[in-house]
C-alpha positions in Angstrom: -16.0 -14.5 -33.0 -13.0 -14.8 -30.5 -13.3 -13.3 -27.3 -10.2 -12.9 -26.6 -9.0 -9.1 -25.9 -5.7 -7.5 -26.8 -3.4 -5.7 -24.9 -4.7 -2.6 -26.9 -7.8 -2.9 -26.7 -7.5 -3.4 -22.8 -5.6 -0.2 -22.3 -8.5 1.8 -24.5 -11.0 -0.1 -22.3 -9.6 1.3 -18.7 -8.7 4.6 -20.5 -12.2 5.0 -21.3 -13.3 3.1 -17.7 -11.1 5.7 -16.2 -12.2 9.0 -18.0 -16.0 7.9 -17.2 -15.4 7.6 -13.3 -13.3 11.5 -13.7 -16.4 12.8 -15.1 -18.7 11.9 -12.6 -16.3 13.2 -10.0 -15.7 16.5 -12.2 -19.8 16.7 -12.0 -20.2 16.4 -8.4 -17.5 19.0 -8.1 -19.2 21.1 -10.2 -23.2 21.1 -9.2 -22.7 20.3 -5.3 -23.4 23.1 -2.7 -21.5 22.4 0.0 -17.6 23.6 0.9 -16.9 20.0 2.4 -18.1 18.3 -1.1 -17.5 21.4 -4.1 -14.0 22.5 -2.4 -12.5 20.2 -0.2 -13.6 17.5 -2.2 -14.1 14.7 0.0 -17.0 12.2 -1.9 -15.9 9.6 -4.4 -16.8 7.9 -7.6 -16.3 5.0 -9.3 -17.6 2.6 -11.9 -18.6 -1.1 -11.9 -18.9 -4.2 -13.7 -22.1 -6.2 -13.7 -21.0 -8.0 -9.9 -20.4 -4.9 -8.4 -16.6 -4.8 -8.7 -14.8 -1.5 -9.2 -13.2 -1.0 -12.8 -12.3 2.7 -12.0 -12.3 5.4 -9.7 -12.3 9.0 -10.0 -9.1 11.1 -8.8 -10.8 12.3 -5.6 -10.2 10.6 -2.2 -7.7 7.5 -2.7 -8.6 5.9 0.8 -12.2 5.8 -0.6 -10.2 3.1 -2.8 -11.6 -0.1 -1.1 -14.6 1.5 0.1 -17.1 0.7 -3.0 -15.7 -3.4 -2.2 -18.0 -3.8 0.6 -20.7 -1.6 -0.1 -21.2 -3.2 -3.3 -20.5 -7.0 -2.0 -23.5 -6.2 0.5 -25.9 -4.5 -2.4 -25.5 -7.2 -5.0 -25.9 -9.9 -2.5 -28.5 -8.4 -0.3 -30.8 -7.0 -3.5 -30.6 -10.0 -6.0 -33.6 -10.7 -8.0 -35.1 -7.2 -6.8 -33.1 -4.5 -9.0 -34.8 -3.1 -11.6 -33.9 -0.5 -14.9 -34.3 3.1 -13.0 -33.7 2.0 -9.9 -31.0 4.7 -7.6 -30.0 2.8 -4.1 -28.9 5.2 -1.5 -27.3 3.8 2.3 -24.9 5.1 4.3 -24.7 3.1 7.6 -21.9 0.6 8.3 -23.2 -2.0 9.8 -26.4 -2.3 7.6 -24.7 -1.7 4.9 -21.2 -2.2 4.9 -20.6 1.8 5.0 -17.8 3.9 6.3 -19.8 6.5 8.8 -23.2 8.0 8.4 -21.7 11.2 7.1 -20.8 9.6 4.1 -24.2 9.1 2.0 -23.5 6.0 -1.1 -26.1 7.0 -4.1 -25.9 4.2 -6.8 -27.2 3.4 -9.9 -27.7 -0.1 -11.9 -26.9 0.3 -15.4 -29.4 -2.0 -17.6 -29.0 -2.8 -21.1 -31.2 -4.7 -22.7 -32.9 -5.9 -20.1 -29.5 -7.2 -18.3 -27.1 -5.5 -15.3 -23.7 -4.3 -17.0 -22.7 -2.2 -14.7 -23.1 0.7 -11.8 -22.5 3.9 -11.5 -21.3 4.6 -8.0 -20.6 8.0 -5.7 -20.4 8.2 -2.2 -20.3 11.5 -0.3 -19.4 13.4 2.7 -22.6 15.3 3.6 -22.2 18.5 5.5 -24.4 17.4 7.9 -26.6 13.7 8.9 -28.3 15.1 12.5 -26.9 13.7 15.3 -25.8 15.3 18.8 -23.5 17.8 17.1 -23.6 20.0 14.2 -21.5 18.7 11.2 -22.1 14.6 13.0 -18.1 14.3 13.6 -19.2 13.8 17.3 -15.9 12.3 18.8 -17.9 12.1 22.3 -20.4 9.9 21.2 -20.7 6.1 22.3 -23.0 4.7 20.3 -24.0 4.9 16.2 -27.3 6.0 17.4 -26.1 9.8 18.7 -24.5 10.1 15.0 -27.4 11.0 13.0 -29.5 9.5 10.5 -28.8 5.6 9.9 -30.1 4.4 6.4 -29.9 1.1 5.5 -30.1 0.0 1.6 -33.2 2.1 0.5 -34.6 2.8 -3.0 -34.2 6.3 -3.6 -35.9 6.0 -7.1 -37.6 2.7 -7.4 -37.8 1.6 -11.1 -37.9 5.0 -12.2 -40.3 6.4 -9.6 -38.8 9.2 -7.3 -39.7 7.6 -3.3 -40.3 11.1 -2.1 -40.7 9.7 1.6 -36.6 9.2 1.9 -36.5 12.7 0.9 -38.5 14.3 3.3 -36.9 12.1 6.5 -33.7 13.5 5.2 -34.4 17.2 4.8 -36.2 16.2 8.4 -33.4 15.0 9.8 -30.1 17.3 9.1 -29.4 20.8 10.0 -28.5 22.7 6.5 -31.0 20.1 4.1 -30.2 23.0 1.3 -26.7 21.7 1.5 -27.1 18.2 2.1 -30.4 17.7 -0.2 -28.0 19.6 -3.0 -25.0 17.2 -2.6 -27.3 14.3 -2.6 -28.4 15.8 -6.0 -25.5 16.5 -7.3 -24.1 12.7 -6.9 -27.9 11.3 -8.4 -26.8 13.7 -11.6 -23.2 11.8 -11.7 -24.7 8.6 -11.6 -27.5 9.0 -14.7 -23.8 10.6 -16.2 -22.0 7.8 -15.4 -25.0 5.4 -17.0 -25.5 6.9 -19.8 -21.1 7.2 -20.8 -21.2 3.7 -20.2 -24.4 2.9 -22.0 -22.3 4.6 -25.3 -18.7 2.5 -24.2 -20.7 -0.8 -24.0 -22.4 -0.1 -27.6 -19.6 -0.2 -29.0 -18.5 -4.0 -28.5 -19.8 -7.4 -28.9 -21.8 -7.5 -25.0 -19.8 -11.0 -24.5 -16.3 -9.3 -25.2 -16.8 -6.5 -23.3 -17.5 -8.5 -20.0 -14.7 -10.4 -21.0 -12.8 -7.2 -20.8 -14.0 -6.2 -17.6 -13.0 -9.4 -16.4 -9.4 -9.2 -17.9 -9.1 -6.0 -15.9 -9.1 -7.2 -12.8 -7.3 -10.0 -13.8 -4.5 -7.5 -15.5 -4.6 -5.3 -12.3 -4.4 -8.6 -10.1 -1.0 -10.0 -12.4 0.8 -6.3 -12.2 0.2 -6.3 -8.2 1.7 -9.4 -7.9 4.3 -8.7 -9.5 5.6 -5.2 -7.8 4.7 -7.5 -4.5 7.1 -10.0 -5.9 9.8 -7.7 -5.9 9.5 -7.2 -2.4 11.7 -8.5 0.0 10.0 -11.7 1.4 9.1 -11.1 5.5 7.4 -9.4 8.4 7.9 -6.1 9.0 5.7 -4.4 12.3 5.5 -1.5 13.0 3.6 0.4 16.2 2.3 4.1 16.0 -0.9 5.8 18.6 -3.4 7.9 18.1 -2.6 10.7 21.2 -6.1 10.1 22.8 -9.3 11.3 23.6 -10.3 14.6 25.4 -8.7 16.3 28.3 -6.8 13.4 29.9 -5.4 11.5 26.5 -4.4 7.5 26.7 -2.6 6.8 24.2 -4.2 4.4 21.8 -2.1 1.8 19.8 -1.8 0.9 16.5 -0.3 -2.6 15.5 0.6 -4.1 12.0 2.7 -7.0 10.8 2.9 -7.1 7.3 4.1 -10.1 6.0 5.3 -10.4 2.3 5.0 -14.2 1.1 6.0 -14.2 -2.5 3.9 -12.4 -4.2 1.0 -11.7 -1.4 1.0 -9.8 1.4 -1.3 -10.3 4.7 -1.7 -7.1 7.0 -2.3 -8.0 10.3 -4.0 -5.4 13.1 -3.5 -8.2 16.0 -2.7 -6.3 18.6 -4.2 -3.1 17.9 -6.2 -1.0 20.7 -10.0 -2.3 21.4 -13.2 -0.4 20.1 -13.4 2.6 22.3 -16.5 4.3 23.4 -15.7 7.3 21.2 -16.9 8.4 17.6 -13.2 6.9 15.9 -13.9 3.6 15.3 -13.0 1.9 12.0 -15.5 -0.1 10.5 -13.7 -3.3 8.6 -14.8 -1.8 5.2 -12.6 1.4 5.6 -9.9 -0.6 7.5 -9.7 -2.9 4.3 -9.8 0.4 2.6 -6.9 2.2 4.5 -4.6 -1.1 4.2 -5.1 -1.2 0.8 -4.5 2.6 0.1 -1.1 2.4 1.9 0.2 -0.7 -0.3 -1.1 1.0 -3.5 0.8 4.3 -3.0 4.4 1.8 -2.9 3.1 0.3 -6.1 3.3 1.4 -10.1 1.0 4.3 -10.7 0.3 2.0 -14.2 -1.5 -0.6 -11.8 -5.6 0.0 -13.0 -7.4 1.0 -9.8 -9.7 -2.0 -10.5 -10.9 -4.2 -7.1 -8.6 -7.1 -9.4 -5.6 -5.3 -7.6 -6.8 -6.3 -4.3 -6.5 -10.1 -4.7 -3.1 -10.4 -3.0 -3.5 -8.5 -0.1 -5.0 -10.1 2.9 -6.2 -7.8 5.7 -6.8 -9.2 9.2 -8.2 -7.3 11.6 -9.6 -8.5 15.0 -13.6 -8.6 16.3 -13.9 -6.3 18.5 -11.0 -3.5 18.2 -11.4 -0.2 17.1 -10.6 -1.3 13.4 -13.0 -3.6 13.5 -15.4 -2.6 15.7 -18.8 -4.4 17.0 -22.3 -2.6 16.7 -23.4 0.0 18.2 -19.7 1.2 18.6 -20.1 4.6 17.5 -17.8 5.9 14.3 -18.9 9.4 12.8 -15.0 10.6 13.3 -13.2 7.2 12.1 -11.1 9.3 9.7 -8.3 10.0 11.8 -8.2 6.1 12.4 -8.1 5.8 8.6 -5.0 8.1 8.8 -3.4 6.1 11.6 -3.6 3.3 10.0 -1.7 4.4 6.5 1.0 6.0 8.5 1.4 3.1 10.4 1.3 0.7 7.0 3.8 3.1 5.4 6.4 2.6 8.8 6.2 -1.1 8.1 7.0 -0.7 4.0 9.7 2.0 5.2 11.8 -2.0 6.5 11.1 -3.3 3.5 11.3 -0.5 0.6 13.8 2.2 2.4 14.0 3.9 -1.0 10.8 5.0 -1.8 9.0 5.7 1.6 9.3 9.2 3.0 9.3 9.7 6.7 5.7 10.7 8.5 3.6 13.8 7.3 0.6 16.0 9.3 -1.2 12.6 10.0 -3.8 13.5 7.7 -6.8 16.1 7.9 -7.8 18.0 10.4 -11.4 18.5 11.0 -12.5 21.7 12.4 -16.8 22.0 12.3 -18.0 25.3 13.6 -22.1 24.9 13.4 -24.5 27.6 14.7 -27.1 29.7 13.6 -26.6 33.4 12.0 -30.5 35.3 12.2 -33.3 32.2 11.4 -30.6 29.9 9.3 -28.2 27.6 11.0 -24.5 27.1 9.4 -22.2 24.8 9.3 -18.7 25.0 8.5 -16.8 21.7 8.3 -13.3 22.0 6.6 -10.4 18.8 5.8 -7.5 20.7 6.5 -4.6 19.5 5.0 -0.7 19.7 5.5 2.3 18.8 4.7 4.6 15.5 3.9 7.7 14.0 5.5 11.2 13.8 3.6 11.9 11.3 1.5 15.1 9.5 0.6 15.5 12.5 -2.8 13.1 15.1 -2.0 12.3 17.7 1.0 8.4 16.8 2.2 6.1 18.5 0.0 4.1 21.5 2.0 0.4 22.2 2.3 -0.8 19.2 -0.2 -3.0 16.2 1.0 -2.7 12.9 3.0 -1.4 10.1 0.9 -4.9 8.9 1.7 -7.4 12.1 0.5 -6.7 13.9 -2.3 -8.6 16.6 -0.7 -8.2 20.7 -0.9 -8.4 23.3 1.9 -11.1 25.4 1.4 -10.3 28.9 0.0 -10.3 31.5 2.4 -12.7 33.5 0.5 -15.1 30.9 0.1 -15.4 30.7 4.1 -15.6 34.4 4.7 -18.3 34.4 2.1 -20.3 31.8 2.8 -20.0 31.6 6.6 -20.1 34.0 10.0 -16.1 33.6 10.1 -13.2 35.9 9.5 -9.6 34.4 9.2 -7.3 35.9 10.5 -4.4 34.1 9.4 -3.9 30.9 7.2 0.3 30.2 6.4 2.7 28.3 7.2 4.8 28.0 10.7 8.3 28.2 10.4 10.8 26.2 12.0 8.1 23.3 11.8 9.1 21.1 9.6 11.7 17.8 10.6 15.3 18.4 10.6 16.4 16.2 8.1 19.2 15.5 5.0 15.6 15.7 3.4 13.2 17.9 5.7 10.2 17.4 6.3 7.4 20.0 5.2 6.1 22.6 7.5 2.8 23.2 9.5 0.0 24.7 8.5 -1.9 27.3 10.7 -5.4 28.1 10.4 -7.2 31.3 12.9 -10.7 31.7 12.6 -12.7 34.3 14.7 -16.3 34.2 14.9 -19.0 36.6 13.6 -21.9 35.1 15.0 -23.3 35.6 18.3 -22.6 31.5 19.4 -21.1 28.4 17.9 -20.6 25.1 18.8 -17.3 23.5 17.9 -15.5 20.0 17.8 -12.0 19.5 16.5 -10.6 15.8 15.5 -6.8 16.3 15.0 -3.2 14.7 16.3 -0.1 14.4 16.9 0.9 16.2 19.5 2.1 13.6 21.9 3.1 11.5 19.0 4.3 14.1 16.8 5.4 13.2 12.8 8.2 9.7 12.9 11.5 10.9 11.3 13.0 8.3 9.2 16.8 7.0 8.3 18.5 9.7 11.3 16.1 12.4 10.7 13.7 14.1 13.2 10.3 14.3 14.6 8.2 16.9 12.9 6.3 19.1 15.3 3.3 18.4 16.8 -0.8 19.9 16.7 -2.0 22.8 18.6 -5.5 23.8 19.2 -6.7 27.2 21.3 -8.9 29.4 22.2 -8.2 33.1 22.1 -4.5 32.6 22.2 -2.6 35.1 23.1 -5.1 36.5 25.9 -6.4 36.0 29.5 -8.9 33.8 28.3 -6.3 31.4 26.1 -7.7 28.0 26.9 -5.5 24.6 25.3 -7.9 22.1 23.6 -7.3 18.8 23.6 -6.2 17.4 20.3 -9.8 15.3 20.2 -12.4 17.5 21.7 -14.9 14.7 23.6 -16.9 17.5 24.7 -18.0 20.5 22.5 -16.7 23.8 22.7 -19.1 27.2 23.1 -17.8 30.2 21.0 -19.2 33.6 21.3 -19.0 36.5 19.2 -15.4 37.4 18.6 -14.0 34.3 19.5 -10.8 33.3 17.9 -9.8 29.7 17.5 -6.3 29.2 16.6 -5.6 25.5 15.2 -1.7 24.6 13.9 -1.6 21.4 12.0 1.5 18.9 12.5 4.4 19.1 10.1 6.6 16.7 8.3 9.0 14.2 10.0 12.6 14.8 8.3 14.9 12.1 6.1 18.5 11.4 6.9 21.4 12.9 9.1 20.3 17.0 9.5 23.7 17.6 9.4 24.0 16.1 5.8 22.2 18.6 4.5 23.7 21.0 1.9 24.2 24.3 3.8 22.6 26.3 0.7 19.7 24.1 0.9 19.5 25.1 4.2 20.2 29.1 3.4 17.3 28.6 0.5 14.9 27.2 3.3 15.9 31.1 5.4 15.3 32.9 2.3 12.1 31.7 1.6 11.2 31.9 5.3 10.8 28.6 6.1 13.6 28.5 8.4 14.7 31.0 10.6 18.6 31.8 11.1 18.2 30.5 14.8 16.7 27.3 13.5 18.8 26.9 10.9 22.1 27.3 13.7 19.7 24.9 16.3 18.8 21.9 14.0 21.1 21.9 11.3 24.2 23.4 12.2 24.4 26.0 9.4 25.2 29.5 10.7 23.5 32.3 8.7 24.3 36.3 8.3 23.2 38.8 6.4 25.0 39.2 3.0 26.0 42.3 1.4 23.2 42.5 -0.5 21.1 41.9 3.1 20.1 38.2 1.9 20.7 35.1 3.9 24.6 34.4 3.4 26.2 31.6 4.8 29.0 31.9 7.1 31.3 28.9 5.9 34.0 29.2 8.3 31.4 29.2 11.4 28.8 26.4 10.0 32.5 24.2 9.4 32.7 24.2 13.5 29.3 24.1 14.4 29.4 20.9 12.2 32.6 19.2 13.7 31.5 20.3 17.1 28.2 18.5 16.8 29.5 15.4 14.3 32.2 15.4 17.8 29.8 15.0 20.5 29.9 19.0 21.4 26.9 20.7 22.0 28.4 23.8 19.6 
C-alpha cells in the first residue's frame, strides 16, 4: 500500500487534529473551578505526534503556542524507555522542566496503541494559586524561583495506571484554595483521557504507517506555507526598541530590543541587546520567549497555516544567557507574562517596517493582573483576574475595544461571577472616554475596573503598564493613554500605585481599588479622519465634544433633534488652522 497522503486526506487529518485539541479545551472550560481557568480562560491544550511535536492546539491562549515545544522536547528526551500505557506526567517548573512559571501546572498523557507511543494529549494550566510569598504566586517582588511556590519537576502523577496519591497531598499541602487548584488539575487530567481516547478512534481508522506519515506531512505542509508567506516578505532587518515602565515605586525603564531579519524565506529574531535578568518575578524563561516570538510572526501570517510545531522551522529565535528573556536559575519568574506581552508588541513594531499594511498600531499591552487573596470567616480567597483591553488602529479599521491581547485569547471575568464568588463589590467596569489614540484609524479605548472590598483585609499585587510608555501610534497617529492604579481615589486617603507593585498592598474593609487599563495607539493623520466618524465616536460616547475639537479638529453641537451634529463650517477652520501650523 502506498503511503503517500493526499492533499484531502491531509486537510481531514488537521480538521480532525484540530477539532480534538477544541474539545479538550471546551472540557477544561467546562469542569474547572476556578474564575482564572473556567472564565478567563488562561490554560491551553494541544495534541501530539508520537515525538512530542504539536499537531494542534485548542483556541485558548495563542502565546501558549510554542510553549508545548520545550516542555515536550525535555519529557520525551528526559523519560525515554520509562513511559508506560496509563502513565499522566504533571511539571510546571522552568528550569527543570522547560516550563513557563510555576503557576502554570503541564498535565500530559502518553497515548499507547498497541503497545506503541502515537501520540499525547497535552494541557497546561494557570492555577489559581502554587504557594509562594503571595496569594495568587504573581509575586513581582520576589528574587528568586524559590519565594514563587511549589516547583515540580517531571513527576508521575498516575504511574502506569496507578494514581501516586503522594503528589496530591504535597499539592493540596502547598497552595492556599487546593479546592480550586486540585479541581483545575482535575479538570485538565479529564481533557487528557478525552483527548486519548478521540485520538485512539482517529488513528483506528488508517493504516498506523500512513497515519504517521500524515502527522509528518503536517508539519512538513505547515513548515512549506510559512515559508512561503515569509517569502513574501521584504528581505532585511527591521529593529525596533519598546520598555517595560519598571518596577515599584521608583520605575527604571527596562528595554526591549529585536532585530528581525527576513533572509528569503527565514526569519531570525534577535533579543541582543535587550535589558538583563532582573531581580524581580518578570523574567522570561527561553521557552515562553520562543513562544512569544513565534506568536507575533504567526498573527502576520495566513490563518490557513496548521498550528503544527512544522510552522516553526523557519524562525530562528536568539536570545542572550543571562537577560531577562533568557534568564539564569534561580532568577525568579511567577509574573513573566507582561514580558510575554512586551515582547509581541515589540515583534509587531518591527513587522510594522516590513508589512505597513497589515499591522495595527499598539493596544493595552496585554493583561492586567489584579490578585486580591485574603480570608473571609475560616476560608481564604483568591481572586486573580486577566483583564483585557483594547487594540490599536490599523491601516482599515478603528482598534477593536475590550477584546484580548493578540497573544491570549482570554476573557474578563463577568462581574457577577466576582460578586458571587468573592468578598468584592464593583463598582464600575466601562470604558474611559477620550482614551483611545487619535488617529485616521483610532485606536480603542481603556477599560476601567473598581473593586471595593468586603472582607475585613486583603493582600493585593498588581502587574500592569504603560504608563510611562503609553500605547506607540503608527503611520502619524498618536500615543494611546496610559495605566492607572489607586487606592480610594477620589478621597484623602487616594494613594497612586505603581504600575508593578514590588511590595504588596493591605486593603481593609471598604477599600476601593480603582485600576484603568491602557488604550489603543491610533493609525494615520487624526485629521484625516472622516468628521462623521468622528461625530459617531460622540454619539456612542466614546468621544466627548471637547475631545473630539482637542484631537481631531471636528467641532460638535447639538442638532435639532439634540444628537451630536457637526458644525462643518467651524471643523473646515479648526482643520486649516491646524493643517497651517495654528494652534486653532
Amino acid at each position: 500500500m502506498s503511503t503517500a497522503i493526499s492533499a484531502f486526506e491531509l486537510e481531514i487529518l488537521k480538521s480532525a487534529f484540530e477539532t480534538i485539541a477544541d474539545e479538550l479545551a471546551i472540557i477544561i472550560m467546562r469542569t474547572s473551578c476556578s474564575s482564572i481557568v473556567r472564565d478567563a480562560i488562561d490554560y491551553s491544550t494541544a495534541i501530539c505526534d508520537a515525538e512530542g511535536r504539536t499537531l494542534a492546539q485548542g483556541a485558548t491562549t495563542p502565546l501558549h503556542l510554542g510553549s508545548f515545544h520545550d516542555a515536550m522536547r525535555n519529557l520525551v528526551a528526559t523519560q525515554a524507555g520509562r513511559i508506560a500505557p496509563g502513565d499522566i506526567f504533571i511539571f510546571n517548573d522552568p528550569y527543570l522542566a522547560a516550563g513557563q512559571h510555576l503557576p502554570d501546572i503541564y498535565i500530559v498523557r502518553p497515548i499507547f496503541i498497541a503497545g506503541r507511543v502515537e501520540g499525547w494529549a497535552t494541557t497546561v494550566a494557570h492555577q489559581n494559586d502554587i504557594g509562594g510569598i503571595v496569594p495568587g504566586s504573581n509575586s513581582i517582588g520576589s528574587t528568586e524561583i524559590f519565594q514563587e511556590g511549589l516547583r515540580l519537576p517531571l513527576l508521575k502523577l498516575v504511574d502506569a495506571g496507578r494514581e501516586n496519591t503522594a503528589i496530591w497531598e504535597i499539592l493540596a499541602a502547598n497552595v492556599r484554595v487546593p479546592e480550586k487548584v486540585i479541581g483545575d488539575v482535575k479538570a485538565q487530567v479529564a481533557a487528557c483521557l478525552v483527548g486519548e481516547r478521540e485520538f485512539a478512534k482517529l488513528f483506528a481508522r488508517w493504516e498506523p504507517v500512513r497515519f504517521r506519515q500524515a502527522c509528518a506531512d503536517i508539519h512538513a505542509y505547515a513548515e512549506r506555507l510559512t515559508r512561503a508567506e515569509i517569502g513574501d516578505i521584504p528581505d532585511g532587518t527591521y529593529r525596533f526598541e519598546n520598555h517595560i515602565d519598571g518596577l515599584g515605586e521608583s520605575p527604571e525603564p527596562i528595554p526591549f530590543r529585536v532585530a528581525l531579519t527576513v533572509r528569503g524565506d527565514e526569519i531570525t529574531v534577535d533579543w541582543t541587546g535587550t535589558s538583563g535578568e532582573v531581580r524581580a518575578g518578570i523574567n522570561s524563561p527561553v521557552p515562553f520567549t520562543r513562544a512569544a516570538s513565534y506568536a507575533a510572526i504567526r498573527s502576520v501570517l495566513s490563518p490557513d497555516i496548521p498550528n503544527a510545531q512544522g510552522f516553526t522551522r523557519p524562525i530562528r529565535v536568539i536570545a542572550p544567557e543571562g537577560t531577562i528573556v533568557n534568564p539564569r536559575p534561580p532568577a525568579a519568574c511567577g509574573a513573566r507574562g507582561i514580558t510575554g506581552f512586551r515582547m509581541m508588541d515589540c515583534v509587531m513594531g518591527a513587522l510594522a517596517q516590513a508589512l505597513p499594511a497589515r499591522v495595527p498600531a499598539d493596544g493595552s499591552g496585554g493583561s492586567t493582573l489584579p490578585t486580591i487573596g485574603g480570608r473571609q470567616g475560616d476560608r481564604a480567597f483568591i481572586f486573580v483576574e486577566t483583564i483585557m483591553g483594547a487594540w490599536g488602529g490599523g491601516p482599515d479599521q478603528d482598534g477593536q475595544d475590550a477584546v484580548a491581547h493578540l497573544g491570549a485569547n482570554q476573557s474578563n471575568v463577568p462581574v457577577e461571577t466576582i460578586e458571587a464568588d468573592y468578598p468584592l463589590r464593583v463598582e464600575r467596569y466601562g470604558f474611559v472616554a477620550d482614551s483611545g489614540g487619535a488617529g485616521r484609524q483610532r485606536g480603542g479605548l481603556a477599560i476601567e475596573r473598581v473593586f471595593r472590598l468586603l472582607a475585613d483585609e486583603a493582600t493585593l499585587t498588581v502587574r500592569s503598564d504603560k504608563r510611562r510608555f503609553p500605547p506607540y501610534g503608527l503611520a502619524g497617529g498618536r500615543p494611546g493613554s496610559g495605566s492607572l492604579n489607586a487606592i480610594n481615589p477620589g478621597t484623602p486617603a487616594e494613594r497612586m500605585l505603581p504600575v508593578l507593585i514590588t511590595e504588596p498592598v493591605t486593603m481593609r474593609r471598604g477599600d476601593v481599588f480603582r485600576h484603568v487599563l491602557a488604550s489603543g495607539g491610533g493609525w494615520g493623520d487624526p485629521l484625516e479622519r472622516d468628521p462623521e466618524r468622528v461625530r459617531g465616536d460622540v454619539a456612542s460616547g466614546r468621544v466627548t465634544p471637547e475631545g473630539a475639537r482637542r484631537d481631531y479638529a471636528v467641532a460638535i453641537v447639538a442638532g435639532p433633534d439634540g444628537t451630536p451634529a457637526i458644525d462643518a463650517a467651524t471643523t473646515a477652520r479648526l482643520r486649516a488652522d491646524r493643517r497651517g501650523g495654528a494652534t486653532g
